[in-house]
Each structure stands twice: as C-alpha cells, then as structure tokens.
C-alpha positions as a printed NumPy array, in Angstrom:
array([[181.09 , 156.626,  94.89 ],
       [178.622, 153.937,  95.396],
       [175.974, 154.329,  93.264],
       [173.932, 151.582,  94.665],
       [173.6  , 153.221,  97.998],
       [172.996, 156.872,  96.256],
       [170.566, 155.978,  94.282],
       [168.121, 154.478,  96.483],
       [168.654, 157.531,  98.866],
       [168.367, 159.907,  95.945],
       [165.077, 158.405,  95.187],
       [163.831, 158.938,  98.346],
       [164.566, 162.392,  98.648],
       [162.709, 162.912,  95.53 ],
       [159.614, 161.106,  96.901],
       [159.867, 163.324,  99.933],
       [159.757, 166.534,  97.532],
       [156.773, 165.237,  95.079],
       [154.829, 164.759,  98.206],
       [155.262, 168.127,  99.591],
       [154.668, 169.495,  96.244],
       [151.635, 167.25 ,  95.973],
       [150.051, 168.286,  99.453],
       [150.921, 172.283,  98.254],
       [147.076, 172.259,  97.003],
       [145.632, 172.108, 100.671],
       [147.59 , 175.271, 101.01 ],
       [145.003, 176.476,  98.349],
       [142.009, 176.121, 100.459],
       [140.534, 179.101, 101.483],
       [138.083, 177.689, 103.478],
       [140.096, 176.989, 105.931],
       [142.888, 180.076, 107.127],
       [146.674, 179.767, 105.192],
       [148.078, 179.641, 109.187],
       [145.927, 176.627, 110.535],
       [146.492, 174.873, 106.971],
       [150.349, 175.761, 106.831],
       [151.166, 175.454, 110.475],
       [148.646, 172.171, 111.729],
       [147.368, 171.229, 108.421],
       [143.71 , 172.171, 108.838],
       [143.89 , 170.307, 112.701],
       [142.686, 166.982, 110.544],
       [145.275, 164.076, 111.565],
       [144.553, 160.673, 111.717],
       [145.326, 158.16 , 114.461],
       [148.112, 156.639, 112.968],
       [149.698, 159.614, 110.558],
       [149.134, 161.225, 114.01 ],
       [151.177, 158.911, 116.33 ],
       [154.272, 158.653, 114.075],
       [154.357, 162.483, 112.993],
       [154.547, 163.168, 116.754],
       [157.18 , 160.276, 117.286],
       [159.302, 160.82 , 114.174],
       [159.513, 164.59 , 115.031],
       [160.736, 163.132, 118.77 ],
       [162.891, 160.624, 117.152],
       [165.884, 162.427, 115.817],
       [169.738, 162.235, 114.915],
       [170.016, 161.657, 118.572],
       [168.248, 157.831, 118.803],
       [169.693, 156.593, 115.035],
       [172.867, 158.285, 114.648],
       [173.906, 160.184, 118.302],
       [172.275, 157.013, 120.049],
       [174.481, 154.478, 119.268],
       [177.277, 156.663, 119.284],
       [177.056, 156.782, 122.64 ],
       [176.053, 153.323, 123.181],
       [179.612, 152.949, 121.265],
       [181.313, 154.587, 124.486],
       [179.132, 153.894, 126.957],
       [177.608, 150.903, 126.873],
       [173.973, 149.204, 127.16 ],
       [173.162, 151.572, 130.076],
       [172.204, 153.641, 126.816],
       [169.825, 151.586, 125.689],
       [167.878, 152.531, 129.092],
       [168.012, 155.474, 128.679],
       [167.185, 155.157, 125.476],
       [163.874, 152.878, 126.907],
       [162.726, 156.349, 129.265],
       [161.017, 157.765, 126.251],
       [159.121, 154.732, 125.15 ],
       [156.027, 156.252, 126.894],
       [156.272, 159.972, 125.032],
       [153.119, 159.657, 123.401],
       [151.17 , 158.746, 126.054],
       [152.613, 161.533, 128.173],
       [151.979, 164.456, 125.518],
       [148.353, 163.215, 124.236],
       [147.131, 161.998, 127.309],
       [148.502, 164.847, 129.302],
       [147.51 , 167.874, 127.039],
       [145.231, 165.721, 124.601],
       [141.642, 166.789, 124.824],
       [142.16 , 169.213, 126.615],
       [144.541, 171.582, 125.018],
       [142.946, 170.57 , 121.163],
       [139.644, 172.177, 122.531],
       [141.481, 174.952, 124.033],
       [143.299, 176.143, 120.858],
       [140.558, 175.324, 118.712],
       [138.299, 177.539, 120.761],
       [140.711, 180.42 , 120.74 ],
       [141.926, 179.734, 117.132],
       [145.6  , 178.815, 118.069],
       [147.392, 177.78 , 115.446],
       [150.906, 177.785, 117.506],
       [151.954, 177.245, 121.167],
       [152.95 , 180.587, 121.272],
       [149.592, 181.605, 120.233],
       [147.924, 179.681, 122.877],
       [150.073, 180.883, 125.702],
       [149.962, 184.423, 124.468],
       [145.892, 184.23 , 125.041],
       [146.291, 182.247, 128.417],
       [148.627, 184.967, 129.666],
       [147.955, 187.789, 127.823],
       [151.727, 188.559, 127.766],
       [154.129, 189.999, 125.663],
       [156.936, 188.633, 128.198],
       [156.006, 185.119, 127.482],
       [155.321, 185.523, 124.099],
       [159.377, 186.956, 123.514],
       [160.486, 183.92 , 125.987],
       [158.921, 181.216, 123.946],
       [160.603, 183.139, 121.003],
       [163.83 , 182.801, 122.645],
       [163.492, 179.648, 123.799],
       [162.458, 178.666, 120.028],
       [165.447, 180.398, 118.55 ],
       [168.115, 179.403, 121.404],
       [167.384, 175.42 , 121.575],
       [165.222, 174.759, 118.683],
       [168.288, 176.293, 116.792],
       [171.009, 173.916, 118.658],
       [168.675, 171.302, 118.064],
       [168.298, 171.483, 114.165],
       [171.642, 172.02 , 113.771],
       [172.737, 168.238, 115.445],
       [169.907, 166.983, 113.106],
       [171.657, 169.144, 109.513],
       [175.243, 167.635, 111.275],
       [173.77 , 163.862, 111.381],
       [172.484, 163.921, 107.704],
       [175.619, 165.275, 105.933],
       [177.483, 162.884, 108.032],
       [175.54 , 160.127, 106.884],
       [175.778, 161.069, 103.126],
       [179.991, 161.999, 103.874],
       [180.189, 158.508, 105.341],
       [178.312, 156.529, 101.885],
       [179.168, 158.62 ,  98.993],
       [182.682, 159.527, 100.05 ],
       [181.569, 163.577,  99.323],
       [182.481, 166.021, 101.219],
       [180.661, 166.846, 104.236],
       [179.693, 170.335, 102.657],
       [178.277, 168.65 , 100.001],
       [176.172, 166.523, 102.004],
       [175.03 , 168.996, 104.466],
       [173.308, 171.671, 101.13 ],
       [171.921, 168.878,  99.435],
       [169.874, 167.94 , 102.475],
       [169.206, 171.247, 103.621],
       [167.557, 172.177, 100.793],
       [165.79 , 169.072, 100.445],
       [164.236, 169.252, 103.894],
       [164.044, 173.3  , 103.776],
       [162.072, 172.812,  99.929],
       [159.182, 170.265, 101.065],
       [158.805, 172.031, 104.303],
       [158.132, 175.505, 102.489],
       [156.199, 174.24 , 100.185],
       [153.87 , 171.938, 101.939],
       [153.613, 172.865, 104.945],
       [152.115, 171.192, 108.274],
       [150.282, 168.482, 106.279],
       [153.552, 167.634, 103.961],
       [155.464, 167.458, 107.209],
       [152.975, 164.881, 108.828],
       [152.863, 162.835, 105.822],
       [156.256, 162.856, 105.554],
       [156.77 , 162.055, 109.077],
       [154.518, 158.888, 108.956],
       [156.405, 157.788, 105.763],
       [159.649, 158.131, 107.497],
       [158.098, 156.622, 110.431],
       [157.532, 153.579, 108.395],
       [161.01 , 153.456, 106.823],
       [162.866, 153.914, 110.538],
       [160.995, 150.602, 111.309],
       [161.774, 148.567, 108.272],
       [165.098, 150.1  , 108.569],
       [165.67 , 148.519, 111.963],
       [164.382, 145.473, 111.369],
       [166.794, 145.291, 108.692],
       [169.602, 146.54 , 110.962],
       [168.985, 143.482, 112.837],
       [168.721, 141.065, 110.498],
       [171.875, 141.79 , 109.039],
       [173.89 , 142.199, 112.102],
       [172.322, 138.413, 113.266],
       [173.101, 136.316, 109.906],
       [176.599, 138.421, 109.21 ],
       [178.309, 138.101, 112.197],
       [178.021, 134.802, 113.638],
       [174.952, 135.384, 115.865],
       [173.99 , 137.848, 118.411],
       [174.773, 135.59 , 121.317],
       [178.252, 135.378, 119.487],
       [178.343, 139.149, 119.616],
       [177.063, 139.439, 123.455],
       [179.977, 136.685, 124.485],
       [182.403, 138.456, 122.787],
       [181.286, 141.835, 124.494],
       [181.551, 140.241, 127.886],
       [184.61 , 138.599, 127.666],
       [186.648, 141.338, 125.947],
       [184.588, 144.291, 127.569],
       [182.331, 143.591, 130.258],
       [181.974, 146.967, 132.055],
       [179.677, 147.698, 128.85 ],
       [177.266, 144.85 , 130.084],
       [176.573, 146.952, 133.761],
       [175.706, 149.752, 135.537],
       [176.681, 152.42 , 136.198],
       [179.304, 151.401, 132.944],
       [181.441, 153.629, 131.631],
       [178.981, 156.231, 131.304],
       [178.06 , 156.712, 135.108],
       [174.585, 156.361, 134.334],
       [173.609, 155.826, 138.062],
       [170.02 , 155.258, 138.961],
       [169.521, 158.549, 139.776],
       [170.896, 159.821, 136.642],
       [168.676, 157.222, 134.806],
       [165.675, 158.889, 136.484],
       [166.366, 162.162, 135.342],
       [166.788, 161.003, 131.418],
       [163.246, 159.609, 132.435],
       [162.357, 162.964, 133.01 ],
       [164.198, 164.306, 130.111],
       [163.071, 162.379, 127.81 ],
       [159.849, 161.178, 129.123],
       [157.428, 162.962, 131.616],
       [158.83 , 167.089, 130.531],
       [158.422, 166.29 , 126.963],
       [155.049, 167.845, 127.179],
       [157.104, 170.978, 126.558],
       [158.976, 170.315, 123.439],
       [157.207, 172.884, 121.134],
       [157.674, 170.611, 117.804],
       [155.441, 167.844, 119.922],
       [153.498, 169.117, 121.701],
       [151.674, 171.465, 118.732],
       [150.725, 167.875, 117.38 ],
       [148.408, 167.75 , 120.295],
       [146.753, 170.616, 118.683],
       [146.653, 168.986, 115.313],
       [144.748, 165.816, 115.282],
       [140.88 , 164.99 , 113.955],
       [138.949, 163.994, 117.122],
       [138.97 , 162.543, 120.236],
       [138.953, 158.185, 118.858],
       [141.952, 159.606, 116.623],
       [143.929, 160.901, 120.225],
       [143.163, 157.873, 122.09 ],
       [144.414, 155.546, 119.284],
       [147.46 , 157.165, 118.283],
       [148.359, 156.762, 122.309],
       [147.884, 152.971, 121.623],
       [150.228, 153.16 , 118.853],
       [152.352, 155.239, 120.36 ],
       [154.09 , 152.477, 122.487],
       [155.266, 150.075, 119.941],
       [156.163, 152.829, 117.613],
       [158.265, 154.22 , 120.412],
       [159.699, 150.662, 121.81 ],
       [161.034, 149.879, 118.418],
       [162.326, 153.69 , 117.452],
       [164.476, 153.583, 120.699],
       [165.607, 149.574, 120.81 ],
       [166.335, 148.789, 116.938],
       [169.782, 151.064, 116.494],
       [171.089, 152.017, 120.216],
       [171.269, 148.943, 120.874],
       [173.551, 147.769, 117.914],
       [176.181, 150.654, 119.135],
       [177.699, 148.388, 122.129],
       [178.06 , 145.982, 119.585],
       [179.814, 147.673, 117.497],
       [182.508, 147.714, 120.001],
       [183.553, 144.158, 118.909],
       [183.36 , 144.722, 114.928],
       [185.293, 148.213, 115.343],
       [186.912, 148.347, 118.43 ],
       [188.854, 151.204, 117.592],
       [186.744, 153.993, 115.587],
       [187.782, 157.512, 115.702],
       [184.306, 158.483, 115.346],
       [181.459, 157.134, 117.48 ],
       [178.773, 158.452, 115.345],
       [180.06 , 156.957, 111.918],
       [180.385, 153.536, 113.408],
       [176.816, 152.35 , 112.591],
       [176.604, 153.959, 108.908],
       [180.085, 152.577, 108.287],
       [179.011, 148.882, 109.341],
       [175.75 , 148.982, 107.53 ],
       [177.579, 149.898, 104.307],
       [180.165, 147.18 , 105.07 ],
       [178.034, 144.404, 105.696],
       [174.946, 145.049, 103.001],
       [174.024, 145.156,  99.106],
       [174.939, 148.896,  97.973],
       [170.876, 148.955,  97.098],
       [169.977, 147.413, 100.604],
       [172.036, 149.934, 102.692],
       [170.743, 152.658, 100.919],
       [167.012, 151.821, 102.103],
       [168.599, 151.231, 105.723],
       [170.568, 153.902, 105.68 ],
       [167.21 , 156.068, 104.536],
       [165.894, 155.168, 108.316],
       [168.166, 157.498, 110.207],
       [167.509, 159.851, 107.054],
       [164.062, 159.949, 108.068],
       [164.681, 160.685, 111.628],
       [166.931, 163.424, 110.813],
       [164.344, 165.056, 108.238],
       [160.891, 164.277, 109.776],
       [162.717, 166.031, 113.193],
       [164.302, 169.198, 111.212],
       [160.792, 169.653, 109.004],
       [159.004, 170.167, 112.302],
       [161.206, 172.482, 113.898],
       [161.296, 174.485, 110.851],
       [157.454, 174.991, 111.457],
       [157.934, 175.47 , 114.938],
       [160.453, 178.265, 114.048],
       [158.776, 179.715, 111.115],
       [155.664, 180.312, 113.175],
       [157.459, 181.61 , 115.726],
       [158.925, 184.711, 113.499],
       [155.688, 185.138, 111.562],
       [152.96 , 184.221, 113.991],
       [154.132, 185.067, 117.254],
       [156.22 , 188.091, 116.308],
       [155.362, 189.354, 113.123],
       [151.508, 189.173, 112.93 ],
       [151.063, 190.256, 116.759],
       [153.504, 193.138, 117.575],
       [154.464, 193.896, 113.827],
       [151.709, 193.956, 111.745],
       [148.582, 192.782, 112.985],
       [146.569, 193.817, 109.714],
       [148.844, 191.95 , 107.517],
       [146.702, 189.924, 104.499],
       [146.494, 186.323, 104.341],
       [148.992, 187.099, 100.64 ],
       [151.569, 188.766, 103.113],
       [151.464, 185.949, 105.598],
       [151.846, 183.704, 102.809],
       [154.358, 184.978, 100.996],
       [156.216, 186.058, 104.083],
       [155.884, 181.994, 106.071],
       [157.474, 181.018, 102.825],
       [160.404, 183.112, 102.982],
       [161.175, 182.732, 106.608],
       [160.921, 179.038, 106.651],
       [163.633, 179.355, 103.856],
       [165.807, 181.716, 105.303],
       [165.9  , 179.565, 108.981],
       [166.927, 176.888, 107.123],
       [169.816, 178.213, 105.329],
       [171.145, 179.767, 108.4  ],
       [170.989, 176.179, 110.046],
       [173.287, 174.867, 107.219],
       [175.272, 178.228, 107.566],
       [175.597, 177.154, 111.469],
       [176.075, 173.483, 110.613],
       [179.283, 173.931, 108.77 ],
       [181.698, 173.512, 112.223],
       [179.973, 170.188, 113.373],
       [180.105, 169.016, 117.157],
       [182.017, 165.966, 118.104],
       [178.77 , 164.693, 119.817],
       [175.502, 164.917, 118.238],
       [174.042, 163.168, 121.025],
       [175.001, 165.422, 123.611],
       [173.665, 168.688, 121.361],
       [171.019, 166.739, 121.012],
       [169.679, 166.586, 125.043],
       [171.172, 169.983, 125.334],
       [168.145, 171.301, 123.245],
       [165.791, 169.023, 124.594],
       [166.233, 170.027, 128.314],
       [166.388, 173.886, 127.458],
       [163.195, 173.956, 125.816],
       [161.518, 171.343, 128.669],
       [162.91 , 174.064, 131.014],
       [161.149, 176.833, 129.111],
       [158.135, 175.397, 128.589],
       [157.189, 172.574, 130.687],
       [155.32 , 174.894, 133.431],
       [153.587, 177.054, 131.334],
       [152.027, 174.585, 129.308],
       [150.483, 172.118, 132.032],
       [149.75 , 175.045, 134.234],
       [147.941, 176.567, 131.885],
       [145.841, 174.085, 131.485],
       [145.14 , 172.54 , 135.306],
       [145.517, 175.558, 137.103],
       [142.848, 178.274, 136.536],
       [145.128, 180.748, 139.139],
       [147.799, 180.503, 137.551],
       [148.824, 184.361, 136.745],
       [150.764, 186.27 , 134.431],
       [153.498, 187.002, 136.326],
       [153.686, 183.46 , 137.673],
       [154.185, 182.333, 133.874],
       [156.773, 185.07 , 133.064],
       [158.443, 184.184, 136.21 ],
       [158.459, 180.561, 135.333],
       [159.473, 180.893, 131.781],
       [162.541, 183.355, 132.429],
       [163.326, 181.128, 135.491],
       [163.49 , 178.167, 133.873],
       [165.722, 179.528, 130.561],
       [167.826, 181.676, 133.241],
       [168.668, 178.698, 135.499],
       [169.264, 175.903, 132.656],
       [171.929, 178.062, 131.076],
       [173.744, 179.117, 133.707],
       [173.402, 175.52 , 135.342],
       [174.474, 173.935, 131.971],
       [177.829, 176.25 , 132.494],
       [178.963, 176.416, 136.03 ],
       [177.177, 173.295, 137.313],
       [176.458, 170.406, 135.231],
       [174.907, 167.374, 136.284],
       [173.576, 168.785, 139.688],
       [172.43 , 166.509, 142.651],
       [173.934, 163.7  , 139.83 ],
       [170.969, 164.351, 137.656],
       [170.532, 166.153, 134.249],
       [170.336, 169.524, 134.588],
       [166.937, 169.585, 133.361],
       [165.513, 168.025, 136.503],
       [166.463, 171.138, 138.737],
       [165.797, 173.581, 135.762],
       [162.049, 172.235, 135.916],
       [161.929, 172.497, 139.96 ],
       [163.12 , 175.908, 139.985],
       [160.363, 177.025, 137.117],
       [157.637, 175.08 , 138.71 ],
       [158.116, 176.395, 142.345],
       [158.374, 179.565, 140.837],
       [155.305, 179.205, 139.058],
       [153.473, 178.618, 142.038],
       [154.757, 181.25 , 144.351],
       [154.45 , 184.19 , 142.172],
       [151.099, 183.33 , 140.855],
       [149.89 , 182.923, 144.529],
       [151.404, 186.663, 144.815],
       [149.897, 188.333, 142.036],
       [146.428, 188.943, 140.986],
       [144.932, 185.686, 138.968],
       [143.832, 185.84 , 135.02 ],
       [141.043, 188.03 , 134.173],
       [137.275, 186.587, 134.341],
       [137.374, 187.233, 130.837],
       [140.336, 185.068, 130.398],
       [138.77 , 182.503, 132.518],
       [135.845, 182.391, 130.838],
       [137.444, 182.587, 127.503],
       [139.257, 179.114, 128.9  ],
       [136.656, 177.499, 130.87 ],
       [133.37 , 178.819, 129.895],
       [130.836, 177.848, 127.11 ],
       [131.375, 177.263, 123.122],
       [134.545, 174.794, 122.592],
       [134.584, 173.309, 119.774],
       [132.852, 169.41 , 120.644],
       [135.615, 166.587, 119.489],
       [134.133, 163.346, 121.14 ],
       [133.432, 161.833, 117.97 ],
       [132.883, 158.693, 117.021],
       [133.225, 158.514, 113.511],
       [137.043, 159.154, 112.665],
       [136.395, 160.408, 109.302],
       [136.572, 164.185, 108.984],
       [133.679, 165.81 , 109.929],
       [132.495, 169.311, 110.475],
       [133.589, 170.637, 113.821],
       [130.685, 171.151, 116.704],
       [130.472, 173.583, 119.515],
       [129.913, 172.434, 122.901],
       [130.995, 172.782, 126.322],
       [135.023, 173.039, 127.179],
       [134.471, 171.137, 129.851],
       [133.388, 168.508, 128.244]])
C-alpha cells in the first residue's frame, strides 16, 4: 500500500467527520424546528457555501470519475456534453429562486415533497415523488458508493469491499450526524478541493508528458475520430441538444438541487451564488473530462475506462500529491451521496412517516427516527453497491433523466401556473416515471435524443391537458400560494437576519 496517498485521503475523511460532528450543535437549537435545521439547515446559506453545495451535489462520480471514462471511449464530443451543464445554477436559482424560497417558507416546507404535497394536496404525488426518490435517487447513489471504492481499490491496492464500507460509513456518519448544514459545509469544502484538484490535474499532465500540444498531435495522428463529431460516440447535434436538456434546462427537477433553492439566506445571497455559479460549473465540467481523450495516448489499451484517470494520477505524482488530487473526485462522490441521503431520509420520514403515519409524532421521535433512516439508506446503498456497473457514467444519466422526468413539470408548474390541478400533476408525475421506464427498455435513444427529452414532452403535455380537464386548486390553495403574508427576502444586508412578512408577490 501507498501510504503517502492514504494518508492524505485518510485525513480528509477525518476532517469531513469533525465537521459534521462540529455543526451537530445547530441540531440543538430549538428555536428553530429539528426538520428545517436537519433537512435545509435553518434556510441560512450564504452566496458562496450556497453556489458550490448546489454544484458539488450536481457534480458527481459521473463528471470526475464516469466523465472521463467516457471521454476515454468516446472522445472530446464528451467534453460538450460535459459543457451543457455549465449553466445549472443559473437555471435552478433563477428559475425557482425567489420564488419557490418564499413559497416554502410561507408554507413551512422543509422538503420538495412537502411543498408539492401543499400545492396539490395529493397523496398520489406525494407516493410518486417517493418513488421517484427511491427508484433513481437509489441508482444514483449507488454509481456515486461504486466510484469511491473504486478510487480507494485503484490507490491502496484493497479490495473493492474494503473501499466501498469505509466510505459508506464515512459519508453515511457526517450526514446523520450533521445534517443539512454539515452537508453544505462539506459540499463547499469539497467544492474547493475539486478545483485545486483540477488545476493540479492539469499541471501535472502539461509538465509530465511533454506538453499538451504534444498530447493533442499525438491524439490526431494516431486517433483522430476522437478530435470530431459525431466521434465514436454518435453524439450528433441533436443528441448534444438533448444532454443540454439533461443536464441543463430539466435540472430544475433533480430533488437533491433543487431543495437548495429552498435553503439559502436572502435574495443578494440567490443572485450571487448565480454569478458564481458559472465559473464553478465551467471548471467542475472542463478540468477532468477533458484529460480522458488524452488518456488514450498514455494508456491506449485499459481494460477499465473509469480507472484510467486515478491510475495516471497515481503514476505520474508524489504519493502525498495524488492523495490531495485524488481527494477531488472524493469530494464529488461524497458531497453528491450526502445530499441524496437527505433527499431520501426526508422522503421516508417527512413525506411518509410524519404525514400518513404519524402525524403527532414529537420532535424526539422525528429525531431519533431521521437518524436511523438516514443510516439504514445508506447501508442498503453499500449492500446494493457490492455488484458494480461497468459504466458509472451511464448509471449516472440514467438517474438523472428519471427523476427530471418525475419532477420537472410539477415543480415549474407549480409555480407559473395558478390552474394547474391535481389531477394534471398526478397525471404528469405518473406519466413522466411510466414513459421513461418503459422508453429506457424498449426504445432507447428516441427521435436520436436521450430519452429524457420525450419523457419531459409526454409529462408536460399531459400536464396541461388534464389540468385544463379537471377542476383547478382550491381558492384556499390559491390563496395559500398567491395571497398575503410570505415571508419578505429582498434584503440587502447578507448577514442573517430575522425573517419579515410581506407580500408573495413580491
């Protein structure tokens, strides 16, 4: 084993656990609820802990380990699709933003579920977002377990087993413990560390191998169908426009984001962390799928696509130097799995428990009870993450499309469309699970697009129709939504300050 690669990796794993132990006191703090401190950390983020929790949750095994993998096979077509997310933060803020933060905070959501649930006033949605969650949040967390015990099988030489506990319980430990506000912090450390990490990446690969033009001469001279489009891949541009979709525009409905929306301090703190958004993102989704083509000259012949970037950096780096780099895709892995833990947790506890269980349960049962869920979801994710896919990457946008399909419609129609109905959201939910699964069987890649794209057409329209059809919310619901008393968040002081009531129109 190489202990100079383990130990810097060990140590950060430990950091990650003293701060979640650390940030256990707000859990303490009765004056705000144990649910809106565990599950959005007492809706207090900053600007920039804000704009990195919400891109480091985005930012998975997918864009530092499945990315390049991919990019290995494929080509530099990757790195464009790669490029459709870059605007992710300005899509979720700027499309639910102010609005939805005044929303929840008005009706005391602490979860999407628990914001849909009021909009609707529907069981039927509240057991499809719970499916949803459990289906493709599930998938989803287990690519991210599979990428981190990969990375630790491919620098300590243990075996993947091995790997996969010790990170599980690291992640599952300051998760539980924590909660929302360890997660964030977390996040926006691991943020940090992706960034240095790539920089790093790059460095390296430019002073150890002769020069990136070197590498890029090679590439087109020995491979050159790497260099184009469509490439291997077949990433046509209509297949590149519906990873834009994918990965930009619908992911407004990835639950794990889009609750971050819910979560911040004011509105200066929104409108900032959409300025830092776009760097953030740029450099998340350039710095490593874009060394995976190039790894194509240096290995030419790996057996796995995935371990070719962890294998290089400990190749070509100081044992104590690759462990920080290799702590990047760490981070993406972590900060990605802690969210969805939340995400899942609340879904068991808030969404199912509390309202059609026991809606007179004590704050010390809700406690006790978030606690052991978040623990038991994440032991059944290692369980599941013992037979690991060949392809993180494609597990990876699997997950992401089924929960855009499931969630896209009901979220943004919730919001802009005061006639949208009940039935119109069940419809649309149901719809949009229904068709992605079946599509994802029988028909993949319809019209040459990701299956997403006709998943969210089919949801939408449906949407639409039905609601038209049926009788519109209540004008108590409408009121509740629209009317007076929402909680006032133009602020211009970002410091925390006591919250305001004021118009939700405003």
């Amino acid at each position: 084993m190489n202990w100079g690669i383990i130990v810097p990796i060990v140590i950060y794993l430990l950091a990650m656990l003293a701060v979640g132990g650390y940030l256990h006191k707000y859990l303490k703090d009765r004056r705000v609820s144990f649910q809106e401190q565990f599950f959005v950390g007492g809706r207090s983020l900053g600007p920039l802990v804000l704009a990195l929790t919400m891109l480091a949750s985005a930012a998975s095994a997918g864009t530092f380990v499945g990315g390049p993998g991919v990019a290995y096979d494929v080509g530099f077509a990757w790195a464009l699709v790669g490029m459709t997310q870059i605007a992710m933060g300005i899509y979720i803020l700027g499309i639910l933003g102010k609005k939805f933060a005044i929303m929840a905070r008005k009706i005391g959501a602490v979860t999407l579920t628990d914001f849909l649930r009021e909009r609707y006033g529907s069981a039927a949605v509240v057991v499809g977002s719970s499916l949803g969650v459990i289906i493709f949040l599930g998938a989803y967390m287990v690519a991210q377990f599979v990428g981190g015990a990969r990375i630790f099988q491919a620098v300590t030489g243990l075996p993947y087993e091995f790997g996969l506990i010790i990170f599980g319980v690291t992640v599952a430990a300051y998760t539980t413990y924590g909660g929302f506000r360890a997660v964030a912090l977390t996040d926006a450390i691991q943020g940090i560390l992706m960034i240095i990490g790539g920089v790093i990446l790059w460095i390296v690969l430019a002073t150890r191998t002769g020069g990136l033009t070197s590498l890029m001469e090679r590439l087109r001279d020995e491979q050159p169908e790497m260099l184009t489009l469509p490439g291997p891949g077949g990433i046509t541009p209509l297949l590149l426009f519906s990873y834009f979709v994918l990965l930009g525009v619908a992911a407004i409905g990835l639950p794990h984001a889009s609750v971050r929306a819910m979560a911040y301090r004011d509105s200066k703190t929104m409108h900032r962390a959409m300025l830092y958004s776009i760097p953030i993102m740029t450099l998340f989704s350039l710095f490593f799928t874009t060394a995976g083509p190039m790894m194509r000259v240096l290995y030419p012949n790996a057996d796995s696509p995935d371990s070719v970037l962890p294998t290089f950096i400990v190749d070509s780096m100081p044992g104590w130097l690759a462990g920080v780099v290799l702590g990047a895709p760490l981070a993406a892995i972590m900060s990605t799995v802690s969210s969805m833990l939340l995400v899942a947790s609340s879904a068991v506890v808030k969404d199912l428990y509390i309202n059609y269980v026991n809606p007179r349960a004590t704050d010390e049962r809700v406690t006790k009870l978030s606690y052991l869920v978040t623990v038991a979801i994440g032991v059944g994710v290692v369980l599941l993450s013992l037979t690991p896919p060949d392809y993180l990457q494609l597990v990876v946008l699997y997950a992401i499309g089924g929960l855009e399909a499931t969630f896209f419609a009901p979220i943004v129609f919730a919001l802009y469309w005061k006639r949208a109905s009940r039935w119109g959201a069940i419809s649309s939910m149901y719809v949009g699970i229904g068709s992605y699964l079946l599509l994802s069987i029988f028909s993949p890649l319809p019209f040459g697009m990701e299956t997403v794209v006709t998943s969210l057409v089919l949801s939408i329209a449906s949407m639409v129709v039905v609601s038209l059809l049926t009788p519109g919310p209540s004008p108590e619901t409408v009121r509740k939504f629209w009317g007076a008393g929402a909680p006032y968040l133009e602020r211009e002081d970002t410091d925390a300050m006591p919250v305001e009531r004021a118009s939700a129109t405003e």
